[in-house]
C-alpha positions as CSV (number, residue, x, y, z in Angstrom):
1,X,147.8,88.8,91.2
2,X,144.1,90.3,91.3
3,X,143.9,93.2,94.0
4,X,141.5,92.0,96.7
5,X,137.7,93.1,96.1
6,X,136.9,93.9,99.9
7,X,140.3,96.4,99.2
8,X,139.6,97.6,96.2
9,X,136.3,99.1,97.6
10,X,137.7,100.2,100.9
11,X,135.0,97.9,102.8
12,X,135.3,95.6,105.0
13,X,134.6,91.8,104.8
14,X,131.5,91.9,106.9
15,X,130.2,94.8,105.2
16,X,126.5,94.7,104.3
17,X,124.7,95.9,100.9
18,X,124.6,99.6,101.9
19,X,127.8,100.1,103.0
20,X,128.9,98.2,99.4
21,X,126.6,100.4,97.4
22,X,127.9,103.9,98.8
23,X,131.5,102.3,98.9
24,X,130.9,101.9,95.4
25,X,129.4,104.8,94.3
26,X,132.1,107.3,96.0
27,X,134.3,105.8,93.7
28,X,132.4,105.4,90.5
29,X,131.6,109.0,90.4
30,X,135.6,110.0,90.9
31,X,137.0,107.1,88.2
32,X,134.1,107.2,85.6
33,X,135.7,107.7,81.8
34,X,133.3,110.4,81.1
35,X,134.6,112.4,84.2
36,X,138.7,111.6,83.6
37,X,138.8,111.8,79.9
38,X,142.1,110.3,78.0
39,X,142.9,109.0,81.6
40,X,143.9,105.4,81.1
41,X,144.6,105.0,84.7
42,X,141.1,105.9,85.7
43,X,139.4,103.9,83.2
44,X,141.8,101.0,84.6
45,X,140.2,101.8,88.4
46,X,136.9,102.3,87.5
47,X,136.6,98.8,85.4
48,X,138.2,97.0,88.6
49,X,135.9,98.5,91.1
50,X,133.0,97.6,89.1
51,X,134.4,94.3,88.8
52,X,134.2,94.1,92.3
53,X,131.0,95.6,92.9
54,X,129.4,93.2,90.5
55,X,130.8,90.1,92.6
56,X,130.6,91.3,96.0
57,X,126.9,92.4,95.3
58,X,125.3,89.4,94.4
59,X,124.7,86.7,97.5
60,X,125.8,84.0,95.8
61,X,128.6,85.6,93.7
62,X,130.0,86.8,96.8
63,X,129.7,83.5,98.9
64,X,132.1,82.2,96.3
65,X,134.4,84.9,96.6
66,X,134.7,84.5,100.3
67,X,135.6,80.9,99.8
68,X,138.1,80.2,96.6
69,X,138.5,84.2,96.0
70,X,138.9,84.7,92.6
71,X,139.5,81.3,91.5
72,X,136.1,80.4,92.1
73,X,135.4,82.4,88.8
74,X,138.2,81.3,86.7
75,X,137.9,78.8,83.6
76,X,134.0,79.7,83.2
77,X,132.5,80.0,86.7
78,X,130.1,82.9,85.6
79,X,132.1,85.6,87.3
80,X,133.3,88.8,85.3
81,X,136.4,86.6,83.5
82,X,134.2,84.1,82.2
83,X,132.2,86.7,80.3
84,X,132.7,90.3,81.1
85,X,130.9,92.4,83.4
86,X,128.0,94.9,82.9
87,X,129.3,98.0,85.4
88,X,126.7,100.2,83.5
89,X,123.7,97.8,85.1
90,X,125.4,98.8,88.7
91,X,125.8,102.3,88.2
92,X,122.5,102.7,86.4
93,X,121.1,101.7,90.3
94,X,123.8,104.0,92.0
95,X,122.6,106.9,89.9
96,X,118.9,105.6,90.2
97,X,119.1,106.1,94.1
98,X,121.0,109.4,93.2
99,X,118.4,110.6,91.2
100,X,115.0,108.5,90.4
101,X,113.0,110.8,92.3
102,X,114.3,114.0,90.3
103,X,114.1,112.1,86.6
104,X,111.0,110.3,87.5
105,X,112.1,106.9,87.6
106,X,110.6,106.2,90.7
107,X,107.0,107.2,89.4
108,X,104.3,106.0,87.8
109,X,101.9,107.4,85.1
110,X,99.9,110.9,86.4
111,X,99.4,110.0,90.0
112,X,96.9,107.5,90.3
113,X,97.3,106.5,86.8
114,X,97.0,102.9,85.2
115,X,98.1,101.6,81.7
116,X,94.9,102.7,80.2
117,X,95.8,106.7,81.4
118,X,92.8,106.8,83.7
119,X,93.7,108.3,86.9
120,X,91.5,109.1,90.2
121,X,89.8,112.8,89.9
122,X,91.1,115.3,92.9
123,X,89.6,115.8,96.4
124,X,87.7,118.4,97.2
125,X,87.0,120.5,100.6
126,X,83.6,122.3,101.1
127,X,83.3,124.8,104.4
128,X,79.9,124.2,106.1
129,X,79.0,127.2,108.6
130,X,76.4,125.0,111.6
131,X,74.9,127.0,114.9
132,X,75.5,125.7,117.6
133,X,72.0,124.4,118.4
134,X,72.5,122.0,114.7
135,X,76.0,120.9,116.7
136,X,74.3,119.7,119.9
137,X,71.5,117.7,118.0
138,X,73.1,117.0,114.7
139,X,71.2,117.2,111.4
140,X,71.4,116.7,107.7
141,X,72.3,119.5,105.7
142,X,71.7,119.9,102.0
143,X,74.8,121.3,100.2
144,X,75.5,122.3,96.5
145,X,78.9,121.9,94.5
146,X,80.0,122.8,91.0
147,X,82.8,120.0,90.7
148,X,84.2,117.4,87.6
149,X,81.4,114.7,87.1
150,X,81.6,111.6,84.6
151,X,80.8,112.7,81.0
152,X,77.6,110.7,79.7
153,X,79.2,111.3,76.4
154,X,81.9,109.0,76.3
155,X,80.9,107.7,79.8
156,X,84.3,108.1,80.9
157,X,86.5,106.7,78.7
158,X,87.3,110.3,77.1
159,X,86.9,109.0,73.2
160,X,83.7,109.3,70.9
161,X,81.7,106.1,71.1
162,X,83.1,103.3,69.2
163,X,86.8,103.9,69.2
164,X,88.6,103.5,72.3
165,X,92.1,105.4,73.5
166,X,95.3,103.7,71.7
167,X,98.7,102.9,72.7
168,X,101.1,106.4,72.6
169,X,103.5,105.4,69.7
170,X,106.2,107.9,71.3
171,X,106.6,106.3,74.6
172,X,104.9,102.5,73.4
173,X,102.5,103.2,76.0
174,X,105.1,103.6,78.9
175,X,103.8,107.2,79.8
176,X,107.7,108.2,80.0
177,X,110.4,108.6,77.6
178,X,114.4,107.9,78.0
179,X,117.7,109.9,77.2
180,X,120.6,109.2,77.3
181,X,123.3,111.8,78.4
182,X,126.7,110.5,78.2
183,X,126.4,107.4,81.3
184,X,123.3,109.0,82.7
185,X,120.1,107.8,81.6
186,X,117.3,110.8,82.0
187,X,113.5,109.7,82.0
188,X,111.0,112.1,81.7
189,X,106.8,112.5,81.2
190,X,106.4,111.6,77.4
191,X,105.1,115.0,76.1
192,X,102.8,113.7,73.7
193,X,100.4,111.8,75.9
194,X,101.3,113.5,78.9
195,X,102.4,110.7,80.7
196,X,99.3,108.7,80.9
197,X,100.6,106.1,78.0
198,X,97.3,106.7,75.7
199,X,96.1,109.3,73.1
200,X,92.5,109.6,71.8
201,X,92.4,110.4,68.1
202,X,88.4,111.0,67.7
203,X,88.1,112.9,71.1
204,X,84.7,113.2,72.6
205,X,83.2,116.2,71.9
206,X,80.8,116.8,75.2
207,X,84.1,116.7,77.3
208,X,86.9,116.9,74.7
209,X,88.4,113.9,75.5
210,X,88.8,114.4,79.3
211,X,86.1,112.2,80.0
212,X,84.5,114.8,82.5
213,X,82.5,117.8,82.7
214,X,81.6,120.5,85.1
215,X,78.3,120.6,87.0
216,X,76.4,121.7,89.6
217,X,75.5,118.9,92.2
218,X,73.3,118.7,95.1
219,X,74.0,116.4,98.3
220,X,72.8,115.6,101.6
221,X,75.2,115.7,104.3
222,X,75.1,113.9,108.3
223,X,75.8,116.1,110.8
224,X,76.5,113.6,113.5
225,X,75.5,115.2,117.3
226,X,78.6,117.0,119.0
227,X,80.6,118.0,115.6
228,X,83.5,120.7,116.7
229,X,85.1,123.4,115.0
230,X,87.5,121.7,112.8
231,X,85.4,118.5,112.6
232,X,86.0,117.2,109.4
233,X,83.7,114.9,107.4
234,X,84.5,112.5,104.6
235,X,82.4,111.2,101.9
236,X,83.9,109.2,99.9
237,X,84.0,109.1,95.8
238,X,82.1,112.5,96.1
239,X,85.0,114.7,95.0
240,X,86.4,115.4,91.2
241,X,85.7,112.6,89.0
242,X,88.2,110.7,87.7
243,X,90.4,111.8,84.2
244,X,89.2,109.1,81.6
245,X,87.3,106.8,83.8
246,X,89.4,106.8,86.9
247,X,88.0,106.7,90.2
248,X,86.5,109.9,91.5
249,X,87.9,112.0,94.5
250,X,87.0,112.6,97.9
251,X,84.6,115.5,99.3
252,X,85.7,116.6,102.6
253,X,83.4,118.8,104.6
254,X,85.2,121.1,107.3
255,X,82.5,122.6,110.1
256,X,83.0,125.6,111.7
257,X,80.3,126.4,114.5
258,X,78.8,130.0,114.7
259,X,78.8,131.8,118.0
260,X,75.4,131.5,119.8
261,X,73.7,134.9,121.0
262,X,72.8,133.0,124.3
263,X,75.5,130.6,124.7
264,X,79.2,129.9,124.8
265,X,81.0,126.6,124.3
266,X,83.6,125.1,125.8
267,X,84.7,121.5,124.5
268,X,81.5,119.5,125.8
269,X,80.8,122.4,128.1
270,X,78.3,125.3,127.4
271,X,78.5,128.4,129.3
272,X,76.1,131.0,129.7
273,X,76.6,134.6,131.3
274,X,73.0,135.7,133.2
275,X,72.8,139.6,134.8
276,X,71.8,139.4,138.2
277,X,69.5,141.8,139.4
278,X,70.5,143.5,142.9
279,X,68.0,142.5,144.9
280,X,67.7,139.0,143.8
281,X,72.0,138.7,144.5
282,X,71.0,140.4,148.2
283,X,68.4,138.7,149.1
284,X,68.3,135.0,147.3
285,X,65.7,133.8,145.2
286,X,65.3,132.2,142.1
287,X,65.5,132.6,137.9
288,X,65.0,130.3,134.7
289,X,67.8,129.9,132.4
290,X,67.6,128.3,129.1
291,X,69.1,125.3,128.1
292,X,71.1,124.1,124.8
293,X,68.1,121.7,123.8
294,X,65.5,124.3,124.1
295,X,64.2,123.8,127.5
296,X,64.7,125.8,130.6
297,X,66.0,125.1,134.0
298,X,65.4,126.9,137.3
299,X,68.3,127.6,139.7
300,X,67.6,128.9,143.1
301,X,69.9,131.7,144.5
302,X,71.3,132.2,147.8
303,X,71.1,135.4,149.7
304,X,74.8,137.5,149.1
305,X,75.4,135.9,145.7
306,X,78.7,137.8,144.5
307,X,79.0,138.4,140.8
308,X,81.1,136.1,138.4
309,X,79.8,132.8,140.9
310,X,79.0,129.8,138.8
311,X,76.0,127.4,139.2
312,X,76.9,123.9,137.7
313,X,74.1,122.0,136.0
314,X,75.0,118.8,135.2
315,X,74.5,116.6,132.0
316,X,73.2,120.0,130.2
317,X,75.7,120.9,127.9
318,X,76.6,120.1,124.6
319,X,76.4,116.4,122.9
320,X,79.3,114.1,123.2
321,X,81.2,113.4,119.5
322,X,79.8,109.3,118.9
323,X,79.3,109.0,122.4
324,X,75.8,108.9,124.7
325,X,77.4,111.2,127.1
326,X,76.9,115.6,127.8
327,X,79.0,118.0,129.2
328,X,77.6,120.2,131.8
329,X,76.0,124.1,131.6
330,X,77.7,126.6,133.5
331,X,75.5,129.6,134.7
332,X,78.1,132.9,135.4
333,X,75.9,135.1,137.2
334,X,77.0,138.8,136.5
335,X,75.7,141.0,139.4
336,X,73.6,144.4,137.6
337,X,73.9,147.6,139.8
338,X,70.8,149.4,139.2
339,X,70.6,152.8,137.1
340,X,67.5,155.2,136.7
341,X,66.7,155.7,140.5
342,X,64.1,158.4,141.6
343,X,64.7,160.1,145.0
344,X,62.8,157.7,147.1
345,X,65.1,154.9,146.1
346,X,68.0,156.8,146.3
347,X,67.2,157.7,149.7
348,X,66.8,153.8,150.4
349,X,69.9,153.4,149.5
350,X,71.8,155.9,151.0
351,X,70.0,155.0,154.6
352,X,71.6,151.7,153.9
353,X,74.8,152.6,153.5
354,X,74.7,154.4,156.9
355,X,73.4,152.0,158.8
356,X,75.1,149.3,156.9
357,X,78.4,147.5,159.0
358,X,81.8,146.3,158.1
359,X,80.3,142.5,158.1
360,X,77.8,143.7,154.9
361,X,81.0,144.4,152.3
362,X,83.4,141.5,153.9
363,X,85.3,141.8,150.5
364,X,85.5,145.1,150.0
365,X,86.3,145.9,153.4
366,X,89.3,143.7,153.5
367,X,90.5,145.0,150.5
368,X,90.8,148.6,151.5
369,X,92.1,147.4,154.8
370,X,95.3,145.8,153.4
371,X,95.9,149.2,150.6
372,X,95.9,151.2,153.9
373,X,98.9,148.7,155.1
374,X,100.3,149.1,151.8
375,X,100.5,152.6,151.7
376,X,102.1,152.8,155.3
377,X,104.5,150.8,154.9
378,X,105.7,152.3,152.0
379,X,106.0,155.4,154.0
380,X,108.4,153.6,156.6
């Protein structure tokens, strides 16, 4: 009596296509003829596995097996006794998951390829260098790039004019070529046409049959208002042409901002760092700042200003990325002590200091106050 299929793979009844296919191929790889030479037994095994993986496989097949078993395939009922079974078709898809990305099974003709060997050219990247004033406003930018353009030539097509690229008679136009090794099957790039199915006989001469040549190209590129470092621009079908007539590349522009002598950005914030003169921090007043567009802004002091204090202006940094919206402008005030003072002034300020109170130096004073605590205790 026939051993049970479900047994013979080790599966059980319910099991689904996966867990048949790696029952399966455990078992094919240990009772294969080429691995167990002169062994009888194994040869034995591995035909009723793959007797069983052939049925238990196929929907229908196996819907018939679940109901009559093997009789459902007895006296002609299309199962492996009415005509054989083909257990190098299943392990041809074992080894294909096995291997097909290794071999190149699983690929195509040169990436991008088609069955007349054309394939789409490479991308390319171009860094663009922008101040920071060209990032708040945007603005076009001419660039140049030596890159793969179309050849006039053969416009394309890689072959002198009036012949065309013909079939490779190694791989029948295939772009791949089989071996077989013992039960393995190994596919690899046919070496003659270099896996793109075609050879050109009467190449072109302008680009010798690549269908492109190099040159040196001029384009216009949109800054768009509020670009970052790391913004990153595509144009599209402005990179490498394509190899015989395939579609051409991408061009992607990456923009890095120069640092501003005036300004320093943060996201959609712009910071700018103003010395303070003594007086003007003592007494209040007022000074101009510029502004990121170009303009200038006034911003009023108050009397006592410390240094490193901020002054918000709203709406005045940078440009918003696609969007109507601006950061804000911070002006850090940096306070200036004065240097180069004749006697007079010196005078000035040394009458100050003497007549000066604890309420004129709050911060200071404090300080001081809590390192003399300090220090004592540490003498307790």
């Amino acid at each position: 009596m026939a051993q049970d299929y479900y047994q013979l793979l080790g599966v059980e009844r319910n099991a689904d296509d996966a867990a048949l296919k790696k029952a399966y191929r455990s078992l094919a790889m240990q009772y294969h003829p080429d691995r167990n030479p002169g062994d009888a037994e194994s040869e034995k095994k591995f035909k009723e596995i793959s007797e069983a993986y052939d049925v238990l496989k196929d929907e229908q097949k196996r819907a018939a097996y679940d109901r009559y078993g093997h009789a459902a395939f007895a006296g002609g009922g299309g199962g492996p006794q009415a005509g054989g079974f083909d257990f190098s078709s299943n392990f041809s898809d074992i080894f294909e998951d096995l291997f097909g990305n290794f071999t190149g099974g699983n690929r195509g003709r040169a990436a991008g390829g088609n069955a007349s060997g054309a394939a789409r050219g490479a991308d390319l990247r171009y860094n663009l260098d922008v101040g920071l004033d060209d990032a708040y406003k945007g603005k076009q930018q001419a660039i140049k790039i030596t890159t793969s353009v179309t050849c006039e030539g053969c416009n394309g097509a890689g072959a002198e004019k009036g012949t065309a690229p013909e079939e490779c008679p190694t791989c029948s136009g295939m772009g791949k070529v089989r071996a077989q090794q013992g039960f393995f099957t190994i596919e690899r790039t046919c070496h003659t046409c270099q896996g793109t199915g075609r050879i050109i006989k009467n190449a072109c001469k302008s680009c010798a049959g690549t269908g492109k040549n190099r040159k040196e190209r001029s384009l216009s590129v949109n800054i768009p208002a509020g670009v970052e470092e790391g913004t990153r621009i595509r144009l599209t079908g402005e990179g490498e042409a394509g190899f015989r007539g395939g579609p051409a590349g991408d061009l992607y522009i990456f923009i890095s901002v120069k640092p501003h002598p005036l300004f320093r950005r943060d996201g959609a914030n712009v910071y700018c760092r103003v010395p303070l003169k003594f007086t003007t921090a003592t007494l209040g007043g007022s000074i101009e700042v510029p502004t990121i567009e170009g303009g200038r802004v006034k911003v009023n002091i108050p009397a006592g200003t410390q240094t490193g204090h901020q002054f918000r202006l709203k709406g005045k940094g940078m440009t918003v990325l696609r969007s109507p919206n601006r950061g804000d402008m911070y002006i850090e005030v940096q306070l200036e002590t004065p240097v180069k003072l004749n006697k007079r002034q010196k005078e000035i300020i040394e009458e100050f200091d003497r007549t000066a109170g604890k309420e004129s130096s709050p911060e200071s004073e404090g300080f001081f106050a809590r390192v003399k605590e300090f220090w004592e205790d540490l003498k307790e």
